[in-house]
C-alpha positions in Angstrom: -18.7 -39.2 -32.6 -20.7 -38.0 -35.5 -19.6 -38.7 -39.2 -18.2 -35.2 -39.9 -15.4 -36.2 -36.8 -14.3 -39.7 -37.9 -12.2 -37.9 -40.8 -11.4 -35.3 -38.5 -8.6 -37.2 -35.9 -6.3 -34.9 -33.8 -2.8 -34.4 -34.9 -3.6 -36.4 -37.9 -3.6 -34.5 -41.3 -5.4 -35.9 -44.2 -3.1 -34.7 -47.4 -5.0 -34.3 -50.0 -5.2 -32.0 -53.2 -8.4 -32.7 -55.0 -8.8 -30.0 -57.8 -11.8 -28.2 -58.7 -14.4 -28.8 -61.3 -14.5 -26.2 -63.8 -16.4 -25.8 -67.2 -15.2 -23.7 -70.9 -17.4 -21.2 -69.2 -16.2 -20.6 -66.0 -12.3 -20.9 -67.3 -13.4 -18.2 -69.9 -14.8 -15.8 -67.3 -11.8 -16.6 -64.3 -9.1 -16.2 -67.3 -10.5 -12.7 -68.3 -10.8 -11.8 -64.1 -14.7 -11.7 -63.8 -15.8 -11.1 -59.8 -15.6 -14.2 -57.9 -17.6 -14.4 -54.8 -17.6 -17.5 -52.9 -21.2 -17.9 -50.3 -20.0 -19.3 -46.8 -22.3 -20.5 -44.2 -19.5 -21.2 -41.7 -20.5 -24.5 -42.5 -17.7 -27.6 -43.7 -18.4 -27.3 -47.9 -18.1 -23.8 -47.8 -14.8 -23.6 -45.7 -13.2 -25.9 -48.2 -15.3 -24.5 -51.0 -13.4 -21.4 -50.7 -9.8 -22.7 -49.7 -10.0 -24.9 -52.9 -11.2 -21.7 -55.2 -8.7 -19.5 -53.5 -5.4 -21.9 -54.5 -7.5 -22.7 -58.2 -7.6 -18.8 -58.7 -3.5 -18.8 -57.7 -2.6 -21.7 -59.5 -4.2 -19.7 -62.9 -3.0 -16.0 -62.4 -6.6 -14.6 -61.9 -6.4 -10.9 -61.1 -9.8 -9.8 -60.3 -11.5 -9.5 -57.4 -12.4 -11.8 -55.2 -14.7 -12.2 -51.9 -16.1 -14.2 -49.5 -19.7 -13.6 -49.0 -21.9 -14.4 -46.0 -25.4 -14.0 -45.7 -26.6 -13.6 -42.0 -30.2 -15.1 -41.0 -30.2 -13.1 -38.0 -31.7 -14.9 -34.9 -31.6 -18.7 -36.5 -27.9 -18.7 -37.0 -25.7 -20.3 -34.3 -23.3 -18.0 -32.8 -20.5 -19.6 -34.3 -21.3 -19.3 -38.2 -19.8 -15.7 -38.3 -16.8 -16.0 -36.3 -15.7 -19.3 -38.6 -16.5 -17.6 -41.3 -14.4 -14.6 -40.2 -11.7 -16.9 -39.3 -11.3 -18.3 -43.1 -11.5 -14.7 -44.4 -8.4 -14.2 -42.4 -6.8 -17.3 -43.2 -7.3 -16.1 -46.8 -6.5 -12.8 -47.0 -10.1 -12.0 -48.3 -12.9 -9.9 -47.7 -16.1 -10.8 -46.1 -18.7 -9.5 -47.0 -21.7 -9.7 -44.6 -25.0 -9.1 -46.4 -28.9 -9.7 -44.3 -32.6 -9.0 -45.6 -33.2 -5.6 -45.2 -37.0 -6.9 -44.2 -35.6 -8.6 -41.3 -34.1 -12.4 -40.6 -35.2 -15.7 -40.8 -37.6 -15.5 -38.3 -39.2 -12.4 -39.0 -39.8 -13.8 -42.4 -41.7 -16.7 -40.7 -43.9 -15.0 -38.4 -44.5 -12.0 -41.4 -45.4 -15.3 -43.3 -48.2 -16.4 -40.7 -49.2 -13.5 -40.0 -50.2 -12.5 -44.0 -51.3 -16.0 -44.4 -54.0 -15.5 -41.5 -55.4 -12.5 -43.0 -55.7 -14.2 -46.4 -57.8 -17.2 -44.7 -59.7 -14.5 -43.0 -60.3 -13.1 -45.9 -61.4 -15.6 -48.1 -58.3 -15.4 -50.0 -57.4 -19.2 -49.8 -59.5 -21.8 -49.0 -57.2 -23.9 -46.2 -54.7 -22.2 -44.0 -51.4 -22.5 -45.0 -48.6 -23.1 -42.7 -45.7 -20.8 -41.5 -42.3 -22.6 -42.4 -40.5 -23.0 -45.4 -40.5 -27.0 -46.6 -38.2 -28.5 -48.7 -40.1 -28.2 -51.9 -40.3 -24.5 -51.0 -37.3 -23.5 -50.0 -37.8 -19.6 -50.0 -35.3 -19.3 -46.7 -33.0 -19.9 -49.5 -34.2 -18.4 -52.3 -35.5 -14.8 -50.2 -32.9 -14.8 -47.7 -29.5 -16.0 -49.3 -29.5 -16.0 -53.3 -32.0 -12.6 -53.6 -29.5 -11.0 -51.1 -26.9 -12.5 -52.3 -26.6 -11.2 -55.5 -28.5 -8.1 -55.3 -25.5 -7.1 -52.9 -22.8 -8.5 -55.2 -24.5 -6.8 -58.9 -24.2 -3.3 -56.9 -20.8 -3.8 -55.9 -19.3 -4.6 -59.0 -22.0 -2.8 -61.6 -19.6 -3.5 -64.4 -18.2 -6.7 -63.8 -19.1 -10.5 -64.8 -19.6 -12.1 -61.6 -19.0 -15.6 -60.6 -20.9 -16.9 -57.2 -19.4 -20.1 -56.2 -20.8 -22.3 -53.2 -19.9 -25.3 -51.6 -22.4 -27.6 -52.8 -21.3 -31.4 -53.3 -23.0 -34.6 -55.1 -22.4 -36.7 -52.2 -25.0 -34.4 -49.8 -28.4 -35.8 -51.2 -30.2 -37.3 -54.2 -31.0 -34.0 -55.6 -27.3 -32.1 -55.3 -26.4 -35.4 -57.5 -27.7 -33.8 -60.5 -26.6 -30.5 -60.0 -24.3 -29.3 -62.9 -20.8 -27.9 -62.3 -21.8 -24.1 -63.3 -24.9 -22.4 -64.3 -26.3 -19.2 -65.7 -27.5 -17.0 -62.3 -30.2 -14.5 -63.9 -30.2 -12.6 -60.7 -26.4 -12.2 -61.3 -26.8 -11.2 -65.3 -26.6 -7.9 -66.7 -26.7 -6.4 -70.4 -23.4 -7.8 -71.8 -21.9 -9.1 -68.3 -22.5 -12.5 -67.2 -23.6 -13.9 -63.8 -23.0 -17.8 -63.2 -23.2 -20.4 -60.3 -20.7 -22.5 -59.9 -20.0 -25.5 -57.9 -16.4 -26.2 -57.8 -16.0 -29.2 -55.5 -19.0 -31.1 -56.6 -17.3 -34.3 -57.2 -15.5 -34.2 -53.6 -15.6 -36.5 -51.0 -15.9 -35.5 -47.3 -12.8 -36.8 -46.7 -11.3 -34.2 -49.6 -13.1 -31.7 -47.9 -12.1 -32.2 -44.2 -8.5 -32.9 -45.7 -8.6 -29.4 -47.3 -9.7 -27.3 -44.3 -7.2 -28.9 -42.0 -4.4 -28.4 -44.6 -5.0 -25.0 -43.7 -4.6 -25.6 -39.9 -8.2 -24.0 -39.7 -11.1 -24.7 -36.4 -14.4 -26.3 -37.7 -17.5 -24.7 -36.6 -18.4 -25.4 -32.6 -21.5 -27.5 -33.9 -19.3 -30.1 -35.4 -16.7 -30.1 -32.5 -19.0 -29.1 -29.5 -22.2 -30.8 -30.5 -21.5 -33.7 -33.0 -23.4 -31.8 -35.7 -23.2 -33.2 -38.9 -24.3 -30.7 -40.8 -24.2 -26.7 -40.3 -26.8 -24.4 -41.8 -30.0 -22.6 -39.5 -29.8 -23.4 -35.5 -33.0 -25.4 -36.3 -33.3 -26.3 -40.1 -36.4 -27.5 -42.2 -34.1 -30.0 -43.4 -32.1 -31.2 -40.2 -32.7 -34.5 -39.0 -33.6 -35.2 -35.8 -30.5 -36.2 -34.8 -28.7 -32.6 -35.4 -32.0 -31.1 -34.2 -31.1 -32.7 -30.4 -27.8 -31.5 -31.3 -28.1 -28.3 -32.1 -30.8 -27.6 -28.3 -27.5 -28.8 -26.8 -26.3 -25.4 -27.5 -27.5 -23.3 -24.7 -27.2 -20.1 -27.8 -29.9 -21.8 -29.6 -32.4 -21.7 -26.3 -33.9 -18.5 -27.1 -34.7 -19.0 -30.8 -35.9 -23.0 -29.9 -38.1 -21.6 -27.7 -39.8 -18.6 -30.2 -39.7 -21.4 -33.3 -42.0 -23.6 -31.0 -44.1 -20.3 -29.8 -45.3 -20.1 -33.5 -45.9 -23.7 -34.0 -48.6 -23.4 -31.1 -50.3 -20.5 -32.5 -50.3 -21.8 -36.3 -50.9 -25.6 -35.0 -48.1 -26.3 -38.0 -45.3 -28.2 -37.1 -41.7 -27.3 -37.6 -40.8 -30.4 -39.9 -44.0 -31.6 -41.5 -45.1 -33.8 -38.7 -42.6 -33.5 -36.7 -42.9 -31.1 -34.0 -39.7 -29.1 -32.8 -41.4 -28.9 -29.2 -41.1 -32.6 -29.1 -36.7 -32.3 -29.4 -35.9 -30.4 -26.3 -39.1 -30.5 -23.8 -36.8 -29.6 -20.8 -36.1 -26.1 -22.6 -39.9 -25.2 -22.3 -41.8 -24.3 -19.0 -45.0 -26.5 -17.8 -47.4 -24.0 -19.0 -45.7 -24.1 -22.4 -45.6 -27.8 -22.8 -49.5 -28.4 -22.1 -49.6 -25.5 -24.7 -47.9 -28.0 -27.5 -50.6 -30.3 -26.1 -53.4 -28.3 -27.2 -52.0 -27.0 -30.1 -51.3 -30.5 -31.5 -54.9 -31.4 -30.7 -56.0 -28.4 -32.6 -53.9 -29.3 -35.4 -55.6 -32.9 -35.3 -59.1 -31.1 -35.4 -57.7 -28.5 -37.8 -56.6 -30.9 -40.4 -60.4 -33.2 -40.2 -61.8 -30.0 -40.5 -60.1 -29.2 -43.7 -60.0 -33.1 -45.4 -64.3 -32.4 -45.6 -63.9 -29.5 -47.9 -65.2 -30.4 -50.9 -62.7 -31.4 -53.6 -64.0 -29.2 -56.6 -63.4 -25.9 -54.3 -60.0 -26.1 -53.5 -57.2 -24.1 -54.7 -56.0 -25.0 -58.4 -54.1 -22.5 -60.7 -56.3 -19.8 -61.6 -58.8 -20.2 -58.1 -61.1 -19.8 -57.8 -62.8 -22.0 -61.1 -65.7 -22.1 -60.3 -68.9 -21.3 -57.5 -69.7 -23.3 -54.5 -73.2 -24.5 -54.8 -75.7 -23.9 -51.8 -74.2 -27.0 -49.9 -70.5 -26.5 -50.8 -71.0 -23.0 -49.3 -72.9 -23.8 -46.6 -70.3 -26.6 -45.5 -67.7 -24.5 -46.2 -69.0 -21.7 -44.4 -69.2 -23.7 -41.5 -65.6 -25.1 -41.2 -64.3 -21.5 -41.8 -66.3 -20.6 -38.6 -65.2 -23.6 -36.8 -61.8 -23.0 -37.8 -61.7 -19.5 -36.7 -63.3 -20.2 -33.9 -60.1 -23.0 -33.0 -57.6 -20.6 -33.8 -59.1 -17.2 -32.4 -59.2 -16.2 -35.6 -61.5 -13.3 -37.1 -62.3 -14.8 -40.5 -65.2 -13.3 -42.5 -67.2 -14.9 -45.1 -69.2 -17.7 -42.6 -72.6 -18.1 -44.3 -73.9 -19.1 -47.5 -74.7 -16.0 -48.9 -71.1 -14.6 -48.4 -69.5 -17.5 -49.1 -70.5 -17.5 -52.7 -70.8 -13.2 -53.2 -66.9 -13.6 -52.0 -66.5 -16.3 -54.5 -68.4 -14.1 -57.7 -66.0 -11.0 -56.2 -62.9 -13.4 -56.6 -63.8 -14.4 -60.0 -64.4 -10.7 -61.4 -61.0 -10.0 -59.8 -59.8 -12.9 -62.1 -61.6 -11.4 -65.2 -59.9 -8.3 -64.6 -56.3 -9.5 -64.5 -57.3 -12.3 -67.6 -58.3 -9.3 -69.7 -55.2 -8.5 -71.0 -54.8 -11.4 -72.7 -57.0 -11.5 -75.4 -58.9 -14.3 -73.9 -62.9 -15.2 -72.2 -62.8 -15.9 -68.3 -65.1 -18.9 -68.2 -66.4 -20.3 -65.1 -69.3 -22.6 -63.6 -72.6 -21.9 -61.9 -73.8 -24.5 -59.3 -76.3 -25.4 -61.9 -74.0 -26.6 -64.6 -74.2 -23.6 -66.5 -70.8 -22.4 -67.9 -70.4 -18.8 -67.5 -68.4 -16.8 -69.9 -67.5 -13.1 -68.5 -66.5 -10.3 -71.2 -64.8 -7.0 -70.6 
């Protein structure tokens, strides 16, 4: 039974009124009705996220408009996050408003991501290749897909409005959700004279409060917790999951289809899912023979990928402003060499694979750099091979 069931026991309500943290600000802009939109995943937080705001915004006579908001990742989402989300806006009496990426989902944005990334190797516009998947420390499958959407979606609904986006984010979820504040200023969300703020009402809950508050409401959780012991609901397969709600979440004969496309791309980009950890290696049984000796080979390409890539020398790797400086004869001739090898590994096309063009591609970069530098008043300077500092004028 996973954690998120233990304070879940049938027939047994948990009573429980925690209230909701609030700062001057977000008081100020509920007590003169600003737009309060509350984000839900379908997701625990979010269900009681909302429930809490909904009886807060009672409680203190606010009259403006409120909404739930819920921003659909397409093919990564389990089947489930909709309908529960649907389910609450019932419960409520609110709106849902669905919002996606006009680009496409989650998984568009992935392979769009490898695919631009292998035209910049090929084209000499990064020195390593760079992987497909968002990572924790670049998290734009939030940032692109949820809070650009998000409030673009929300500013041109209510053009006039102050706007308050609350989400069910809690200390108790990780080290880094312990220093989040209560509320915040949004940017996307500000316009001249109307304000946009985060806010994170039940920061200070417990999951106890929270699984208290969404059975106070006689409300289902979402299948992943009841179905398949999930202990946390975002993406099918999340760059954050652990491998415990990853085995969970194949369980789910919905997620089969979009298990099976995630691991496609991590055999042709040799990048696994989570870092190191490969997603092939959660569910083998969902992936044919042919496409487990695939995850074979690709993880041995990855192995030869990476050696490859840790002999590049140090002094022509990307740092802000790359590229600094030009590869000397060796540097380019070594470097022209893995590129090749690389390509050749990956059935890539890359350009640039001898000396010569190596270091043309490198003087073209650099004039490219002087160009956009101009503006600001200042010298591009760079380094020759031979030690000699270059300084380019315009």
């Amino acid at each position: 039974m996973s954690t998120v069931l233990s304070f879940f026991p049938k027939n047994q309500i948990t009573k429980t009124n925690p209230l909701v943290a609030v700062t001057p600000e977000i008081t100020h802009l509920i007590k003169h009705d600003a737009v309060v939109a509350v984000g839900v995943s379908g997701g625990k937080d979010s269900q009681a996220c909302a429930i809490a705001v909904a009886q807060h915004l009672d409680r203190v006579g606010h009259k403006g408009p409120r909404l739930l908001i819920h921003a659909d990742l397409g093919r990564v989402e389990w089947k489930d996050s909709l309908p529960t989300c649907e389910r609450l806006a019932e419960n409520l009496g609110w709106e849902l408003m669905v919002v996606r990426r006009k680009a496409g989902d989650m998984m568009d944005r992935w392979l769009g991501r490898w695919s631009n990334n292998v035209g910049r190797y090929e084209q000499l516009e990064c020195v390593k290749m760079i992987l497909p998947w968002s990572t924790p420390s670049m998290r734009f499958c939030t940032s692109e897909l949820k809070v650009a959407v998000i409030t673009s979606a929300l500013k041109k609904r209510f053009p006039n409005q102050p706007i308050i986006n609350a989400a069910g984010i809690r200390r108790e979820e990780s080290a880094n959700r312990r220093k989040m504040p209560i509320a915040s200023i949004q940017p996307k969300l500000e316009r001249k004279g109307l304000a946009g703020m985060n806010w994170n009402p039940i920061i200070e809950w417990r999951l106890e409060e929270v699984i208290g508050q969404i059975q106070s409401q006689q409300l289902d959780l979402h299948e992943g917790y009841t179905r398949f012991g999930m202990s946390r609901i975002s993406c099918a397969f999340c760059i954050m999951s652990s491998g415990e709600d990853m085995t969970a979440s194949a369980a789910c004969q919905d997620n089969a289809d979009i298990y099976r496309e995630m691991v496609d791309l991590e055999i042709v980009s040799t990048y696994a899912f989570q870092g190191s950890r490969w997603l092939a290696d959660v569910a083998p049984g969902l992936l044919s023979e042919e496409k487990r000796g695939a995850v074979q080979e690709a993880k041995e390409k990855a192995a030869i990928r990476q050696q490859l890539e840790a002999d590049i020398p140090r002094s022509i790797l990307y740092v802000k402003g790359w590229p600094t400086a030009i590869p000397d004869d060796a540097q380019a001739r070594k470097l022209a060499r893995i590129r090749q090898e690389i390509s050749d590994l990956l059935g890539l096309n890359a350009a640039y694979l001898t000396r010569e063009s190596v270091q043309a591609r490198y003087h073209e970069l650099m004039q490219r750099n002087i160009e956009k530098s101009a503006g600001k008043g200042k010298p591009y300077i760079a380094h020759h091979p031979s030690g000699e500092q270059l300084q380019f004028a315009w």
